[in-house]
C-alpha positions in Angstrom: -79.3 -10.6 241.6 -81.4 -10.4 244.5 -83.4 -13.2 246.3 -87.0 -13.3 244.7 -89.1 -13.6 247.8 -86.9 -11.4 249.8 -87.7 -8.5 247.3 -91.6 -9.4 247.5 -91.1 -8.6 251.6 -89.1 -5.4 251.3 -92.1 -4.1 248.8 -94.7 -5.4 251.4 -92.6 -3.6 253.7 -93.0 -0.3 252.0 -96.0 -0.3 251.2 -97.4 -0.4 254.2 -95.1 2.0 255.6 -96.4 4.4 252.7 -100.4 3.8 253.2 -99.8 4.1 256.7 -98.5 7.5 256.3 -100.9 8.5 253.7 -101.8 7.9 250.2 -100.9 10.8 248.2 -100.6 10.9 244.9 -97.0 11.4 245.0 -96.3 8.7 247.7 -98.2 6.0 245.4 -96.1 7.2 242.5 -93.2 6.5 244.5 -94.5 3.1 245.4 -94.5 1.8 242.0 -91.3 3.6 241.1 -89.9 1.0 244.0 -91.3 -1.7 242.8 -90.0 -1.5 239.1 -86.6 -0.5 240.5 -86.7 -3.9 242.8 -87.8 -5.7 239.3 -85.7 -4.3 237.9 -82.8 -5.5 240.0 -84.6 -9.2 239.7 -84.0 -8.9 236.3 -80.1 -8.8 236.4 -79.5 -6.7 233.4 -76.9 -4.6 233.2 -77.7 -1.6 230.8 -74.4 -2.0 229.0 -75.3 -5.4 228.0 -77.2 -7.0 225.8 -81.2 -7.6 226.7 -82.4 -10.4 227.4 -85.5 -11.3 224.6 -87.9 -11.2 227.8 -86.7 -7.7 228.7 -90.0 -5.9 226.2 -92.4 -7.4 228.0 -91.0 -5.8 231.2 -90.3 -2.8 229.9 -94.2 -2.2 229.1 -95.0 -3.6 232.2 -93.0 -0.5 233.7 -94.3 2.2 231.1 -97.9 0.9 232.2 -97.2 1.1 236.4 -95.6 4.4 235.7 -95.7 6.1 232.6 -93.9 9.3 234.1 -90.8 7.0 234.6 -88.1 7.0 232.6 -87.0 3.3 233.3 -89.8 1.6 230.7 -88.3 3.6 228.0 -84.9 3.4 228.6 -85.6 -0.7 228.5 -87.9 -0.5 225.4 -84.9 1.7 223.6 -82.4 -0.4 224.9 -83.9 -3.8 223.6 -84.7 -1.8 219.9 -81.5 -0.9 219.6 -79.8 -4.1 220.2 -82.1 -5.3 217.3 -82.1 -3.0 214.7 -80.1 -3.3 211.7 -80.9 -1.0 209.5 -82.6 2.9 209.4 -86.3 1.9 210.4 -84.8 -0.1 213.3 -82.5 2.6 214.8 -85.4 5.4 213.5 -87.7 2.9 216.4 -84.8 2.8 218.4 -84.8 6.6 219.2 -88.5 7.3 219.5 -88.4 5.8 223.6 -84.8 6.7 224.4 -85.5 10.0 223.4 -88.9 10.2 225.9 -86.6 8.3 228.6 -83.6 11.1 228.0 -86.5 13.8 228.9 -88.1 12.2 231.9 -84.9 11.4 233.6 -84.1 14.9 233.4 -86.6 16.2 234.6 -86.2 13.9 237.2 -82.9 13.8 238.2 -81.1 17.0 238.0 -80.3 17.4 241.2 -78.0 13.7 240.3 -77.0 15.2 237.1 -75.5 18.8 238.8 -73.8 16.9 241.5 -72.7 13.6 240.7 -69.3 14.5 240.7 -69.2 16.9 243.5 -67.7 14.7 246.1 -67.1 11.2 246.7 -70.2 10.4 248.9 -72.4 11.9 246.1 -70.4 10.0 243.4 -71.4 6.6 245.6 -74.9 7.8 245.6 -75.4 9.2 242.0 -73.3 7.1 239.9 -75.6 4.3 238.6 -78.7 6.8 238.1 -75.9 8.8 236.2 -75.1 6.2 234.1 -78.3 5.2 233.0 -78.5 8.9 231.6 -74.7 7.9 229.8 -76.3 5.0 228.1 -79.7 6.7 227.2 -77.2 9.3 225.6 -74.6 7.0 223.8 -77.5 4.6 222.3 -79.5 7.6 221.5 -76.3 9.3 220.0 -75.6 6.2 217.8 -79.7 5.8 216.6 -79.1 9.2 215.3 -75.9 9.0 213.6 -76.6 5.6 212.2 -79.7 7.2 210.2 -77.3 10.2 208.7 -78.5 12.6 211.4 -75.4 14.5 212.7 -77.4 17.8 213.5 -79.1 15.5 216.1 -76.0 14.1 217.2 -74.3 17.7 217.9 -77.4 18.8 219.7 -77.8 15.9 221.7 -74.2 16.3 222.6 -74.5 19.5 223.8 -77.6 18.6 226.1 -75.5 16.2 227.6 -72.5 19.1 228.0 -75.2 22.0 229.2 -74.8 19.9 232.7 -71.3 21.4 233.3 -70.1 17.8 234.5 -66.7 18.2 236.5 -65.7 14.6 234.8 -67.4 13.4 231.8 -67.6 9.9 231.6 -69.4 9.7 228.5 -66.6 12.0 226.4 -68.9 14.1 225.0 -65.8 16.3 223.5 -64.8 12.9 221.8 -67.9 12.0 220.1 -68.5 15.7 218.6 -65.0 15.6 217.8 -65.8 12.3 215.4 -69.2 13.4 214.3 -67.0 16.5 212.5 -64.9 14.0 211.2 -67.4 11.4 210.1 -69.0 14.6 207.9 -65.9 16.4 207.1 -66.8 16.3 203.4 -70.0 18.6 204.1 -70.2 21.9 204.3 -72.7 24.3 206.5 -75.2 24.3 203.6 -76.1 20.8 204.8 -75.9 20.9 208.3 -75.5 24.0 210.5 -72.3 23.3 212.6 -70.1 22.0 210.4 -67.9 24.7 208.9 -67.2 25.2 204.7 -64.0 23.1 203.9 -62.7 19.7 204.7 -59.5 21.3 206.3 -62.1 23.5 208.7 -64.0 20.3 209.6 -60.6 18.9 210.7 -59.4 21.7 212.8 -62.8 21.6 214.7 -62.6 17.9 215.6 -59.0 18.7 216.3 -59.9 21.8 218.7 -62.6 19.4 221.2 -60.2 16.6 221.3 -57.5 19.1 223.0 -60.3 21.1 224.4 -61.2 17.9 226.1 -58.0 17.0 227.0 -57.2 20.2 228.7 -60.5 19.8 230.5 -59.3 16.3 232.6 -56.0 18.1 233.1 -57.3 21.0 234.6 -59.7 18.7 236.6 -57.7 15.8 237.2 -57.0 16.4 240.6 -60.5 17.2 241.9 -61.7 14.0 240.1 -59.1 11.8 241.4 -60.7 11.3 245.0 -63.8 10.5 243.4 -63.1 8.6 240.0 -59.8 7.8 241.4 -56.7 7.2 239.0 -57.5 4.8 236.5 -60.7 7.0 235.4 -58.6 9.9 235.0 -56.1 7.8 232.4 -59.6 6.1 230.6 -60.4 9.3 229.8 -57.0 10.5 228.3 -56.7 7.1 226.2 -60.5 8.0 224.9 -59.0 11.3 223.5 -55.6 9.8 222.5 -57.7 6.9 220.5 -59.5 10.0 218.0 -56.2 11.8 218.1 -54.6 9.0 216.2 -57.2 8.5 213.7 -57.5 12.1 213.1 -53.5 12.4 212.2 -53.6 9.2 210.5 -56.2 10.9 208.0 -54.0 14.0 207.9 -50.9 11.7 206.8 -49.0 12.8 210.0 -47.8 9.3 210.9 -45.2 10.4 213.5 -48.4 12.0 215.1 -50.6 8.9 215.5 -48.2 6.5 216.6 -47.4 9.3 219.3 -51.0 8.2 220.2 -51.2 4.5 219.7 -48.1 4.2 221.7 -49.5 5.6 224.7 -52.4 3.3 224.1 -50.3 -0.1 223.1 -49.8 -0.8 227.3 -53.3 -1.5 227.3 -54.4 -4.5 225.4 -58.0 -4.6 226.3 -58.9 -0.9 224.9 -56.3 -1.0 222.6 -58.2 -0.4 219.0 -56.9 -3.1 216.6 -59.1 -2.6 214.0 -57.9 1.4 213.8 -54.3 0.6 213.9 -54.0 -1.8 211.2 -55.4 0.9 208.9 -52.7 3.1 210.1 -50.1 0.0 209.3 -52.0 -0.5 206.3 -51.5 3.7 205.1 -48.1 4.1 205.9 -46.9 0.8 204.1 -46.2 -1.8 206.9 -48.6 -4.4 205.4 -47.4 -7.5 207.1 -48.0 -6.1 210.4 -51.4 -4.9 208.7 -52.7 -7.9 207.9 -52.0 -9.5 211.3 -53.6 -6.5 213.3 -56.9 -7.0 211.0 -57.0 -10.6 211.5 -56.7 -10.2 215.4 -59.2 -7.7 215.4 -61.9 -9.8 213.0 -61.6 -12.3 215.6 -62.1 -9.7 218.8 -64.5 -7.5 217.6 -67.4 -9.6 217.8 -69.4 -7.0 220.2 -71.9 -5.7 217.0 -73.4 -8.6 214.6 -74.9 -5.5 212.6 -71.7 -3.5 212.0 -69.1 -3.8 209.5 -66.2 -5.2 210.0 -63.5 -2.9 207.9 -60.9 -5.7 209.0 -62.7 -8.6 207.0 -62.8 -5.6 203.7 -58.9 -4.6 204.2 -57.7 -8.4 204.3 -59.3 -9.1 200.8 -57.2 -6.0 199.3 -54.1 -7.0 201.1 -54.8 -11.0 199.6 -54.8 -9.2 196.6 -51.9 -7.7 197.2 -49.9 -10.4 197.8 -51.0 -12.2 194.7 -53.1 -14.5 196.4 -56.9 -13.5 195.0 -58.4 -17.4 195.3 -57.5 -17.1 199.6 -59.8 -13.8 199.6 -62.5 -15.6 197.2 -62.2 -18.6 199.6 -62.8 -16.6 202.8 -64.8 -13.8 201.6 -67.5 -16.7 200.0 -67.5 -18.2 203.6 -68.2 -15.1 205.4 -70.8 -13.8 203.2 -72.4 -16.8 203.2 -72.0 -17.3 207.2 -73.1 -13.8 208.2 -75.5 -12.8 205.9 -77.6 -9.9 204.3 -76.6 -7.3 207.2 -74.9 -4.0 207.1 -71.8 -4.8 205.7 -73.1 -7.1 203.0 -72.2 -4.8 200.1 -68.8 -3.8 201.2 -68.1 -7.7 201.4 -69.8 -8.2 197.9 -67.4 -5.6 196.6 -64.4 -7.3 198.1 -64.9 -10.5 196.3 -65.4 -8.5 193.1 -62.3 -7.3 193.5 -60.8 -10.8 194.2 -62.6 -12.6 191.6 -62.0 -10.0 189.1 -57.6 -10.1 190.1 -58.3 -14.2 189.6 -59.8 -13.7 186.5 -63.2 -14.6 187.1 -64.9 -11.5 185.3 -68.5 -12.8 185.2 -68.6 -13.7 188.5 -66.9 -10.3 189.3 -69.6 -8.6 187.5 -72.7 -10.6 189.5 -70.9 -9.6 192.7 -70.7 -5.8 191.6 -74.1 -5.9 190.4 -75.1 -7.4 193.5 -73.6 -4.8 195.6 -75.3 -2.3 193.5 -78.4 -3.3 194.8 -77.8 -3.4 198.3 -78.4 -0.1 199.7 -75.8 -0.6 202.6 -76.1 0.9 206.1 -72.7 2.6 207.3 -72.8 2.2 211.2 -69.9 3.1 213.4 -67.6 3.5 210.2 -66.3 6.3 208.8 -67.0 5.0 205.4 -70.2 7.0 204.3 -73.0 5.8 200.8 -70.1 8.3 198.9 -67.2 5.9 199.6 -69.7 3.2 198.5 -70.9 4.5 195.1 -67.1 5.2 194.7 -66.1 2.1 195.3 -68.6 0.5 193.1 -68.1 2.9 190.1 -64.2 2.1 190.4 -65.2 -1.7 190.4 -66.6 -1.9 187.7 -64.7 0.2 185.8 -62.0 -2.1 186.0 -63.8 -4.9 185.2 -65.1 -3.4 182.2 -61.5 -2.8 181.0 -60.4 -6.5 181.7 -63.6 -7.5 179.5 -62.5 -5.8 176.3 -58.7 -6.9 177.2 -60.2 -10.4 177.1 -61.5 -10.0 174.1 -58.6 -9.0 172.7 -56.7 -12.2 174.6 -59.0 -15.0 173.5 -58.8 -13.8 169.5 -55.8 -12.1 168.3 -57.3 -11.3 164.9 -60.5 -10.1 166.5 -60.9 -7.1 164.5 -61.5 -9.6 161.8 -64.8 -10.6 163.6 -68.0 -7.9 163.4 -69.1 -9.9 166.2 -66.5 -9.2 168.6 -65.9 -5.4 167.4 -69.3 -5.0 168.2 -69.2 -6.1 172.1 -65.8 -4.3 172.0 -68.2 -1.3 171.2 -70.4 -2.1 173.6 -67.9 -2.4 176.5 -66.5 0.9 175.7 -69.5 2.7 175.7 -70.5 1.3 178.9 -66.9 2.2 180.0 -67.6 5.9 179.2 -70.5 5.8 180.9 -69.2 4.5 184.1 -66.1 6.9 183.7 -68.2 10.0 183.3 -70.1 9.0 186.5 -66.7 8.5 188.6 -65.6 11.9 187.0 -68.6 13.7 188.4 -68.2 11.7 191.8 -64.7 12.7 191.2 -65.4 16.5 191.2 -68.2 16.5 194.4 -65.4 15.0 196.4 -64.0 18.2 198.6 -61.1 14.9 199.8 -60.2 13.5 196.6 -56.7 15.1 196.8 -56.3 13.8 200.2 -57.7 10.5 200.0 -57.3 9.5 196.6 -54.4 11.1 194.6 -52.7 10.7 197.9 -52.5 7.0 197.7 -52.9 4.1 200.9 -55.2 7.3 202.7 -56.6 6.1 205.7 -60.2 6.5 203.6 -59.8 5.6 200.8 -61.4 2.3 200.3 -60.2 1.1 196.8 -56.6 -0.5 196.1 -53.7 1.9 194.4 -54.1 -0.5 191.5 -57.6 0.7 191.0 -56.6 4.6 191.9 -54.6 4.2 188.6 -57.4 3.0 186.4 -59.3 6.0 187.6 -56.4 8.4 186.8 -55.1 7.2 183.7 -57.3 8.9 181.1 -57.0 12.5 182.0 -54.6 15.1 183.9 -51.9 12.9 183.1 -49.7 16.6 183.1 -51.2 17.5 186.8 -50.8 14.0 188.2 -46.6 13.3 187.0 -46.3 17.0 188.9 -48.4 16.2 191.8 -46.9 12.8 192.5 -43.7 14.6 192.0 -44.6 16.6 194.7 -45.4 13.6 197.0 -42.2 11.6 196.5 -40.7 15.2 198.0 -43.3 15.9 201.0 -44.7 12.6 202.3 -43.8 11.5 205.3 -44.5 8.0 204.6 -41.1 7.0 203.2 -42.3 3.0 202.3 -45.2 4.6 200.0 -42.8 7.2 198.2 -41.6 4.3 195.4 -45.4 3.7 194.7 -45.6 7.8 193.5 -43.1 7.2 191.2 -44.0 4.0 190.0 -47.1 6.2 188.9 -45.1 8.8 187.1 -43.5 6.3 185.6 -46.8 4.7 184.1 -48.3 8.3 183.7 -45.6 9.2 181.3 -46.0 5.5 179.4 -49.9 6.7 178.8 -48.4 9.9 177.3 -46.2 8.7 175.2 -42.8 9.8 176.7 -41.3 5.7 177.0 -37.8 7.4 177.1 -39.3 9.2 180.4 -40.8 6.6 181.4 -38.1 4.3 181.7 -36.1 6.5 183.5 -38.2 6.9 186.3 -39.1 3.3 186.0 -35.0 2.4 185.8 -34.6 4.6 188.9 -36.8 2.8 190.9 -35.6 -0.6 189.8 -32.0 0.1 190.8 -32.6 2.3 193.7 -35.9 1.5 195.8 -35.6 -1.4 197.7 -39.0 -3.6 198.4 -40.0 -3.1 201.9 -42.3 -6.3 201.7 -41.6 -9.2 199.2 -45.0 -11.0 200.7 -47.1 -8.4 200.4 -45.9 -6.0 197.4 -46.3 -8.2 194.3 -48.5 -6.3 193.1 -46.9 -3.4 193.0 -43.6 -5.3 191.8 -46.2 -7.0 189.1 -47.3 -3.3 187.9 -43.2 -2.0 187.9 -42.2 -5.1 185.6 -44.7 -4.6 183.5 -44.2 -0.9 183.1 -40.8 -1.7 182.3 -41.6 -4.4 179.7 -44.0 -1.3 178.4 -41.6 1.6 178.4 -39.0 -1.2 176.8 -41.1 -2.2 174.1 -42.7 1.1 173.4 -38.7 3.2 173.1 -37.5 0.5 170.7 -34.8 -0.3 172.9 -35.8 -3.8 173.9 -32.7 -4.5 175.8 -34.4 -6.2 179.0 -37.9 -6.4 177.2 -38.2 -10.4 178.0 -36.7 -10.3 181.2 -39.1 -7.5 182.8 -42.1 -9.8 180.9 -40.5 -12.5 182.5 -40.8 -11.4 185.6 -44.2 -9.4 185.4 -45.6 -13.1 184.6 -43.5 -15.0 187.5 -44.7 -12.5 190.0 -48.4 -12.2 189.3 -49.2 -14.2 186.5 -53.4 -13.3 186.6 -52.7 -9.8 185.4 -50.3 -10.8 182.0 -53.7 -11.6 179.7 -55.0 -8.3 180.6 -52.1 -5.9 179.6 -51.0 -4.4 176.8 -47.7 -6.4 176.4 -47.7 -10.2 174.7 -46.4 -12.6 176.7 -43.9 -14.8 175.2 -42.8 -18.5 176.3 -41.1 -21.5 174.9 -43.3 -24.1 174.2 -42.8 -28.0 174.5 -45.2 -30.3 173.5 -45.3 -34.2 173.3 -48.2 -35.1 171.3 -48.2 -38.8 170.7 -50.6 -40.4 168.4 -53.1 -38.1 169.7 -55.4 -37.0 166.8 -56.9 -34.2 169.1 -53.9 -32.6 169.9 -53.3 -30.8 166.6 -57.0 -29.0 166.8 -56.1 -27.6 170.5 -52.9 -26.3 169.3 -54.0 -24.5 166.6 -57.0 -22.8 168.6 -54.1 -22.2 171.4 -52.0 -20.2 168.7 -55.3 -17.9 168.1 -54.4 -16.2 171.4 -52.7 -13.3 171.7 -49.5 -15.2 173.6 -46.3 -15.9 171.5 -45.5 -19.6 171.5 -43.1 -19.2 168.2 -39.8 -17.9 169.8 -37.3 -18.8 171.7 -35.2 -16.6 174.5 -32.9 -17.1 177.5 -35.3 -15.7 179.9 -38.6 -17.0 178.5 -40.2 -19.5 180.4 -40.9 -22.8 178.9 -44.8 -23.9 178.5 -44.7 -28.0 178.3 -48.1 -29.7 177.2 -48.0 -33.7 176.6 -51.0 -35.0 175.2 -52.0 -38.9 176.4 -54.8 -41.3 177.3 -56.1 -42.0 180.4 -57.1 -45.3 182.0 -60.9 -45.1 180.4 -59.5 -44.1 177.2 -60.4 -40.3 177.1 -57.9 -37.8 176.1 -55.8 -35.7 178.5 -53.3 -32.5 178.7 -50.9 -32.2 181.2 -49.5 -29.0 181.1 -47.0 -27.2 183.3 -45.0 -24.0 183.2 -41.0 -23.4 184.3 -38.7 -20.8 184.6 -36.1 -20.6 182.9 -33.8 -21.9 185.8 -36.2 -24.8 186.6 -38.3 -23.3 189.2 -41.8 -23.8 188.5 -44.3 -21.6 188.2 -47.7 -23.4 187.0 -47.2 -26.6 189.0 -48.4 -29.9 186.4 -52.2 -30.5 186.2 -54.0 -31.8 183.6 -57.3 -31.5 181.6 -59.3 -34.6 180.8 -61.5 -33.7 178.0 -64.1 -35.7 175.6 -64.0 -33.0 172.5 -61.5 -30.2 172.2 -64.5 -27.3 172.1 -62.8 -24.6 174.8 -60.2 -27.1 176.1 -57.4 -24.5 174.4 -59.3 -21.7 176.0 -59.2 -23.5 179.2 -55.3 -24.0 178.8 -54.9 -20.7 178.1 -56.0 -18.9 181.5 -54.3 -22.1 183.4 -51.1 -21.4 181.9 -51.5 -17.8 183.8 -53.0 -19.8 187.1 -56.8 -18.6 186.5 -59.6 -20.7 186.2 -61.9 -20.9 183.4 
């Protein structure tokens, strides 16, 4: 930052230099071009850096000394940007950088032809040069952030119609991701992209090597001016959209190739990006910790979403712990706000409330998100993903409504009432399936991301994938899983394909099938992850207790419900199979007791039998110190081990007190 009176004196000095020469028109131009430059330097702003708020008033100040001057705009664009948070914002945003990205050129093309040229004209180029990068890459993100890729691609080939020996902004890079980000698009839509997802791939493929080849070729001209350590920033730039793109392309071997050679280097090193490839290939653990790290680091961009915050409530809900996602989700929602990213969060506690058993509050959350016409900026994850995702939601929440039903009265098709809102859920069902059918079949991906399970964009759980699935092409999907457990290369995700078949061939019917497939996996596929695969375990005892029930066998029925129940208890009420427990109950002299017992018996849960592996519910009815009645309920295994630890319920009438012990007893609240 230079001293404020010593810039006043070299102006002075200037100017009188200048007038003594003579005033031209040019020379007076060049006057106040020095004098914003010096005020500009008084400002201490660094263009990649935030603005300070007092940066708009200076930036008009320079458009109104010299409106031919790029500086003004740049500053104007810069400080929009940094504030804008949705499209109007970034649509402001692009009006000024777009004027400053034309005056400097017109400007400074003698900087723009040469800069790399030697090292003396590196020296003197460079920062006018990068004022042109950052004009570029804000100008670049405006446009993509509104859903305009057609600008992006021309934009980026202004930049490349310079010829630059070195390109410091990785121009290549950026195309190569604005294919990808549209992949799903065809020609019809915007000019450069090609006709198939797979074309769209190979193009964004073909500039990352293109651009690799180019700092290889030029690497040793460019050392004596960048010197070393630009030549390897730009090779980690290319390696960073190399591993995303084979990570999409399920070529694992491939990415980590590329995140490897990126590991060494902790402060580039993209977190966020290589948690989603731990996340797709079945190292979960290792997953989770990556996302944490990077929901602490990247703090750069309040008005961006943060994928990492999203993936964390999935893997919570993998691990059969929905009520630590509903916990943190709740507290970042409320902390950051309505911002970009709101509705993906929104979606995520759906999900978490809806795996806790919290339907209603689900529902608010999916309707919420709904609403919220999200922005999508620097994410792959386009408004398709989003409708998706929503559809999927709820969906599955619809399905766990009519199971609930079906829980809280197992004589309900006794009740008009209740076979009424069971006709009303269905229809609404239909509905929302004919909508994800049609999504379904505009998806060019949906093989790929989708039926390929864990795909690096797909942003709904497996659990959901199956819900989707279930209902139709159950011949197509048993073949083209089958063909997955043969070909992928992901060999922790192969047991989740045939746990599929397995539940694909329960839907048709074929239980004798089923179970063998189910068997197989059982005896032969060891869990990779105990922590974070319950719910897949959860879905493979269950399918189990299914294809056991359903083939009349009934050999291990109770110990496969057994287990489903001990491993993620919050799913039993919504599946087809009755759970069944031993029941032991101390009910004193309370009069009460006898009511709650008999509404507890109208669930659909079996409390008259008696096995070796059931667990054993134990309710004791009291007093407490005030004289109101109490429950105190707990459930144990049948070695002991407990799995609802004892609580109670202190209650002044018995109205839903046996509803409310019937969720606890499967740890949900009600």
């Amino acid at each position: 930052m230079y001293n404020l009176h010593y810039s006043y004196y070299k102006t002075i000095v200037a100017l009188l230099f200048l007038f003594a020469t003579a005033e031209t028109g040019a020379q007076v131009n060049s006057v106040r071009r020095y004098e914003i430059d010096i005020r500009r330097e008084e400002m201490n702003v660094s263009t990649s850096s935030l603005l300070p708020n007092e940066v708009m008033l200076r930036a008009r100040e320079f458009i109104r000394k010299d409106p031919t001057y790029y500086v003004g705009y740049m500053f104007e664009g810069f400080y929009r940007y940094d504030r804008a948070g949705d499209v109007a914002g970034y649509v402001q945003a692009a009006k000024p950088l777009r004027q400053a990205l034309e005056l400097f050129e017109k400007d400074y093309a003698v900087a723009l032809r040469d800069v790399y040229s030697s090292e003396e004209a590196y020296g003197g180029y460079k920062d006018r040069v990068y004022d042109y990068i950052y004009i570029t890459e804000k100008l670049m993100d405006c446009y993509s952030n509104i859903e305009r890729p057609d600008s992006v691609i021309w934009l980026l080939n202004r930049y490349k119609s310079w010829n630059f020996q070195h390109d410091d902004f990785g121009a290549d890079n950026y195309i190569a991701w604005t294919y990808h980000r549209n992949r799903f698009y065809t020609s019809e839509k915007f000019d450069f992209l090609y006709n198939s997802v797979k074309e769209n791939e190979e193009a964004a493929l073909h500039f990352l090597k293109q651009n690799l080849e180019n700092i290889n070729k030029n690497a040793a001209k460019n050392e004596s001016v960048i010197n070393h350590w630009g030549i390897i920033g730009a090779k980690l730039s290319v390696y960073h959209y190399l591993a995303i793109l084979y990570s999409y392309m399920h070529k694992p071997d491939s990415a980590r190739i590329y995140y490897n050679y990126m590991r060494p280097y902790s402060s580039i090193f993209p977190y966020n990006n290589y948690a989603i490839f731990c996340f797709t290939t079945g190292f979960f653990e290792e997953s989770y910790s990556y996302f944490k790290y990077a929901s602490f680091r990247d703090t750069y961009d309040k008005y961006r979403l943060k994928e990492s915050i999203y993936y964390m409530s999935i893997l919570d809900v993998m691990k059969a712990d929905p009520q630590k996602s509903v916990n943190d989700l709740s507290l970042y929602i409320k902390q950051s706000g309505v911002r970009p990213g709101w509705g993906w969060y929104n979606m995520g506690l759906a999900r978490a409330l809806m795996y806790n058993g919290q339907l209603d509050s689900s529902m608010i959350c999916i309707n919420k998100a709904g609403k919220f016409n999200d922005v999508h900026i620097g994410t792959t994850w386009g408004q398709s993903h989003y409708a998706f995702s929503h559809s999927i939601l709820k969906f599955v929440n619809l399905q766990r409504k009519e199971a609930a039903i079906r829980f809280e009265d197992k004589y309900y098709w006794l009740s008009p009432t209740k076979l009424k809102k069971i006709a009303e859920i269905k229809l609404e069902q239909y509905m929302i399936q004919m909508l994800i059918f049609n999504q379904l079949s505009s998806n060019p991906e949906r093989a790929e991301v989708y039926y390929r399970l864990f795909a690096s964009e797909a942003t709904i759980s497996f659990d959901e994938i199956f819900y989707m699935i279930k209902d139709y092409g159950r011949n197509y999907f048993i073949k083209e899983f089958g063909k997955q457990i043969e070909n992928d290369e992901r060999d922790i995700i192969r047991k989740y394909f045939k746990l599929f078949q397995g539940k694909l061939y329960i839907e048709k019917g074929d239980a004798r099938k089923a179970l063998k497939v189910l068997e197989d996996i059982y005896n032969q596929d060891l869990i990779d992850d105990n922590e974070y695969e319950k719910l897949y375990l959860a879905r493979l005892y269950e399918a189990l207790a299914m294809a056991n029930e359903a083939s009349g066998t009934k050999t291990n029925f109770e110990k496969f419900l057994t287990q489903f129940y001990q491993t993620y208890p919050q799913l039993v009420p919504y599946s087809s199979v009755k759970m069944k427990f031993k029941i032991e109950t101390k009910t004193g002299e309370i009069e009460s007791s006898k009511q709650i017992l008999s509404d507890l018996n109208l669930f659909n849960i079996d409390f008259e039998t008696s096995g070796d592996n059931l667990p054993t519910l134990k309710l004791n009815f009291g007093k407490t110190a005030d004289n109101k009645d109490i429950v105190e309920y707990s459930v144990e295994s049948s070695w002991g081990t407990k799995i609802v630890i004892p609580s109670s319920i202190v209650y002044t009438d018995t109205k839903d007190v046996a509803k409310r012990l019937a969720y606890s007893i499967f740890n949900m609240k009600y």
